[in-house]
N, C-alpha and C positions, 0 to 999 in steps of 0.2 A: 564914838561920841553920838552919831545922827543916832544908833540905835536905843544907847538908853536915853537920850531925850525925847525919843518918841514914846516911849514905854512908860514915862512920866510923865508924860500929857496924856495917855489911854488912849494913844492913836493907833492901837492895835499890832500884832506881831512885824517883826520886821520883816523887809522882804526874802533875805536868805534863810529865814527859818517859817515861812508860813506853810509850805508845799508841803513840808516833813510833819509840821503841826497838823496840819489837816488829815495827814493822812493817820497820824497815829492817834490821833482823836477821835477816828472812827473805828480805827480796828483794836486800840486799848496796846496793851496793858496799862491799869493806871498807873504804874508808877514811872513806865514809859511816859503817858502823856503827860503827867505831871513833869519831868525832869524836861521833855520837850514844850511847853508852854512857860516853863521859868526860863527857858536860854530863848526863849522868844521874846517875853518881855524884858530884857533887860536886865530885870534888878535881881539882887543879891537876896541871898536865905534872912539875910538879918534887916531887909527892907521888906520883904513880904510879911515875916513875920511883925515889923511895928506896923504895918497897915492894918494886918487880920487885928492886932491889940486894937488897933483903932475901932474895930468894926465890933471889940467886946469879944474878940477869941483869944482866949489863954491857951496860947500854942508855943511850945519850944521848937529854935532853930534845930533844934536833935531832932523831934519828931518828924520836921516838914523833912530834913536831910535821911532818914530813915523811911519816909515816904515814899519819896523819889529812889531811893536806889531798894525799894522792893525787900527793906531789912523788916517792915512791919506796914501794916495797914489800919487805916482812919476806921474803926468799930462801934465804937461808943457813940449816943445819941449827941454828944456833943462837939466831936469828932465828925462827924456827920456833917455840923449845921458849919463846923469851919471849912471841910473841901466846897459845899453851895458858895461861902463867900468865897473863897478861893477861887472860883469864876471870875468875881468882879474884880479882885484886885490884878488878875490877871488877863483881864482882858478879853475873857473870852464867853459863848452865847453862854445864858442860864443852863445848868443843868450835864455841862460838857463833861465834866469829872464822873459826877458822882453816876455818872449810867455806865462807867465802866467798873465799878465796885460791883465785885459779885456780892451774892448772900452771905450775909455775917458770918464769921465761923463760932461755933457752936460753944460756951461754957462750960467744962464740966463733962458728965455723961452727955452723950449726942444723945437728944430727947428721939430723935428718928431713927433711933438701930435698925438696921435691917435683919429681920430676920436669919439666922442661920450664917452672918455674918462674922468674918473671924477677921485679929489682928494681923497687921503686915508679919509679926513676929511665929503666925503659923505659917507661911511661907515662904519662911528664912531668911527674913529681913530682918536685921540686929537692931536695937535698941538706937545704937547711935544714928545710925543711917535714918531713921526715921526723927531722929531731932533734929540733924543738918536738917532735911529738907521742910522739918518745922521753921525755921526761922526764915525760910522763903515763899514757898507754896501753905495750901490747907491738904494736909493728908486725905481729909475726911473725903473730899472733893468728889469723889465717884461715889460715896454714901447716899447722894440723890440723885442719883441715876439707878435703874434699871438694864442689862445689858439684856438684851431679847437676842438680839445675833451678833456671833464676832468671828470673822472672816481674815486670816492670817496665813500670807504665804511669804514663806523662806525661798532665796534664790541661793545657789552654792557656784561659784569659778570652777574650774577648769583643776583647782588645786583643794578642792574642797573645802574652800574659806565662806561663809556666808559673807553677803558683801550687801544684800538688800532684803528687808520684811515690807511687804506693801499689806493694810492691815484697812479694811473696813467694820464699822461696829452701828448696829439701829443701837438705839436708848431710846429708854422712854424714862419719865421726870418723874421724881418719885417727891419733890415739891414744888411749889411758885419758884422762879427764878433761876434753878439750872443754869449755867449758860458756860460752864466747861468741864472738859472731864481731864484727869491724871494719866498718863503713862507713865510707866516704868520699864529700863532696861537694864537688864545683868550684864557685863559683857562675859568674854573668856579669859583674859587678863588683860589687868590695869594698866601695862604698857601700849596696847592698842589706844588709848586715851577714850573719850569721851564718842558717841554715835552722834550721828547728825537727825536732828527730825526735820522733816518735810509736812507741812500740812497739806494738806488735798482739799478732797469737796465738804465743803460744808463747815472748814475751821482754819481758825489764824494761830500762830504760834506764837504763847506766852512766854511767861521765866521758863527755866531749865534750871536746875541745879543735879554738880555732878560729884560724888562721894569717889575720890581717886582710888583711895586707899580698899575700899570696898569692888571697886568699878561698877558701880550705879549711879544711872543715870535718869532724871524725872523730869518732863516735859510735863507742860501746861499746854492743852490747847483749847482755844476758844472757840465758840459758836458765835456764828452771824446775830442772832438773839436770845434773849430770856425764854426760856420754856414755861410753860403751862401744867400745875399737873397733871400727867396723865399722857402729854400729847409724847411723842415722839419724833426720833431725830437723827439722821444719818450723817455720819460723816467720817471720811479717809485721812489716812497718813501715814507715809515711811519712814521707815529707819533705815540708814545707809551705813558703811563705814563697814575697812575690810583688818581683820587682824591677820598681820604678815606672819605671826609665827604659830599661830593656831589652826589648826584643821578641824572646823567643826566636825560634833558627834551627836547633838539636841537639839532639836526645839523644844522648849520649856515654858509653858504660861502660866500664870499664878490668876486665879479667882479667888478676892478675897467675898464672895458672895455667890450664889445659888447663882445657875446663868443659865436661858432657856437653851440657847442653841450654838455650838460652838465645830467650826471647822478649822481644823491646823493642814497646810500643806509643804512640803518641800519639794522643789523643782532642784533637780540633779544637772550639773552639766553633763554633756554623754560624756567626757573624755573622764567622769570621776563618775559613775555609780557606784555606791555601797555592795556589800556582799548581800546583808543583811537586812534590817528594819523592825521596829516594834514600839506600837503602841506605849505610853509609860501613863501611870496616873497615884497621886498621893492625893485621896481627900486630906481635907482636914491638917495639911499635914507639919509638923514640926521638922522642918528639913535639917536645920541645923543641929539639933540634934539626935534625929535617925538616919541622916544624910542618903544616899544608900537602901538601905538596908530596908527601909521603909517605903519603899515605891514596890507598885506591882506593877507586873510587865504581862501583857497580852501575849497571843499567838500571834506569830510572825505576820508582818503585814506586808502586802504584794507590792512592787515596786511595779509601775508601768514603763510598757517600751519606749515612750518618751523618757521615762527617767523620772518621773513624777511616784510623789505618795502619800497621802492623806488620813488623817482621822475626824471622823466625822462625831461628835456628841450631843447629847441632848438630854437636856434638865438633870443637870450636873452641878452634884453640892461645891459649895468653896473646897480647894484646893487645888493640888498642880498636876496639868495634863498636857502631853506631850507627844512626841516621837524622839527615840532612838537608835542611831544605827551602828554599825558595824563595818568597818573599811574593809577588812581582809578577814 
């Protein structure tokens, strides 16, 4: 009761939900902040919605409901000018929404192709899998960005399960406004369920959506701010999570675009080194249907006495590069 009567008088969030509001107002996602700023004020989808009417926004309770849980985002100029009001009727400073809207997602042909840039579907990502994660995330998402360096190491147990990828990446902005980039992960089977991401230096963790049936999994994560074009941008994140009936045999990275500088490493526990080890690389490549067959494999690559082993690249067209081993 005390709470939606405050929220009807715009006396401001109440106090079991200010702490959470504040916090997720700065670090986003919108449709986070949004679902946390309506259970702050009080009122109901179909009270916001006749205030925005009041204020000349022709807005449906679907939409705002579709906002908030992250099924579709506010794009349109007019769509726009209703999240700005959507401050007021919510109680909160000018401006709080709408700075967590990234850049529009693009109509059509994305006017900014990247050069020498290929579809998720040259590196074996199915059709479907890239529409689930349309109706959450924007695919295009790492389309402005530049990846200058990408720094990836695998840790493997004692039973040769990988269990953790700690992964740093420079970017630099290939437009105004940047301010997140896309992961993607494959697992080894779908009964392992979904990986966990960790953000690190320099980013917050958005949506995820995970394709069970496929076992892909795609994180959002966010940058502290808007980029610049041109400027450049650092920042870390892991991936944890152990599959109890798989023993890993790859590390496998997919470049849907030209990358200047790329280092893959795997850390062996001593009680599980490989026999083996080798290089793998598919430009360009249509995996799913060359699977195999279409990867070339280098000369054997040396494992160190620590148990360590690395491939180092550089200025490397889209497609998928990796390491492969060999247990016995």
């Amino acid at each position: 009761m005390t709470r939606t009567f405050a929220a009807a008088l715009d006396l401001g969030p109440a106090p079991e939900h200010e702490e959470e509001l504040g916090e997720v107002l700065r670090r986003g996602p919108f449709h986070l902040a949004l679902q946390a700023a309506i259970a702050a004020s009080g009122l109901s989808l179909e009270t916001v919605q006749r205030r925005l009417q009041a204020r000349g926004h022709e807005v449906s309770v679907a939409s705002l409901s579709y906002w908030q849980r992250g099924r579709s985002r506010p794009e349109r100029a007019s769509s726009l000018d209703t999240v700005r009001s959507l401050d007021t009727v919510l109680g909160l400073p000018p401006g709080s929404l709408i700075s967590l809207l990234g850049p529009a997602r693009p109509r059509g042909r994305w006017a900014n192709h990247v050069p020498g840039s290929v579809p998720y579907t040259e590196l074996g990502h199915s059709e479907r899998t890239v529409e689930i994660l349309s109706d959450t995330l924007d695919p295009e998402t790492n389309q402005r960005l530049e990846t200058l360096s990408h720094h990836q190491d695998l840790y493997l147990d004692e039973d040769g399960r990988g269990y953790r990828m700690a992964v740093r990446r420079v970017l630099r902005a290939r437009a105004d406004g940047a301010d997140r980039m896309l992961v993607m992960n494959v697992g080894d089977d779908p009964e392992a369920g979904s990986p966990v991401f960790t953000a690190g230096v320099n980013c917050v963790l958005g949506r995820t959506v995970y394709d069970a049936e496929e076992d892909v999994t795609a994180a959002e994560l966010l940058f502290h701010r808007k980029l610049s074009i041109g400027e450049t941008y650092l920042a870390e994140y892991e991936i944890s999570g152990v599959n109890p009936n798989v023993r890993t045999t790859e590390l496998t990275l997919g470049f849907r675009q030209p990358t200047r500088e790329c280092v893959l490493q795997v850390v062996f526990h001593p009680q599980a080194v490989p026999a083996r080890c080798y290089p793998v690389w598919q430009p360009q490549a249509k995996q799913q249907a060359a699977g195999r067959r279409g990867r070339r494999e280098e000369a054997e690559q040396r494992i160190e006495p620590n148990g360590s082993v690395h491939v180092a690249l550089v200025d490397i067209p889209a497609g998928l590069y990796g390491l492969r081993w060999d247990w016995e």
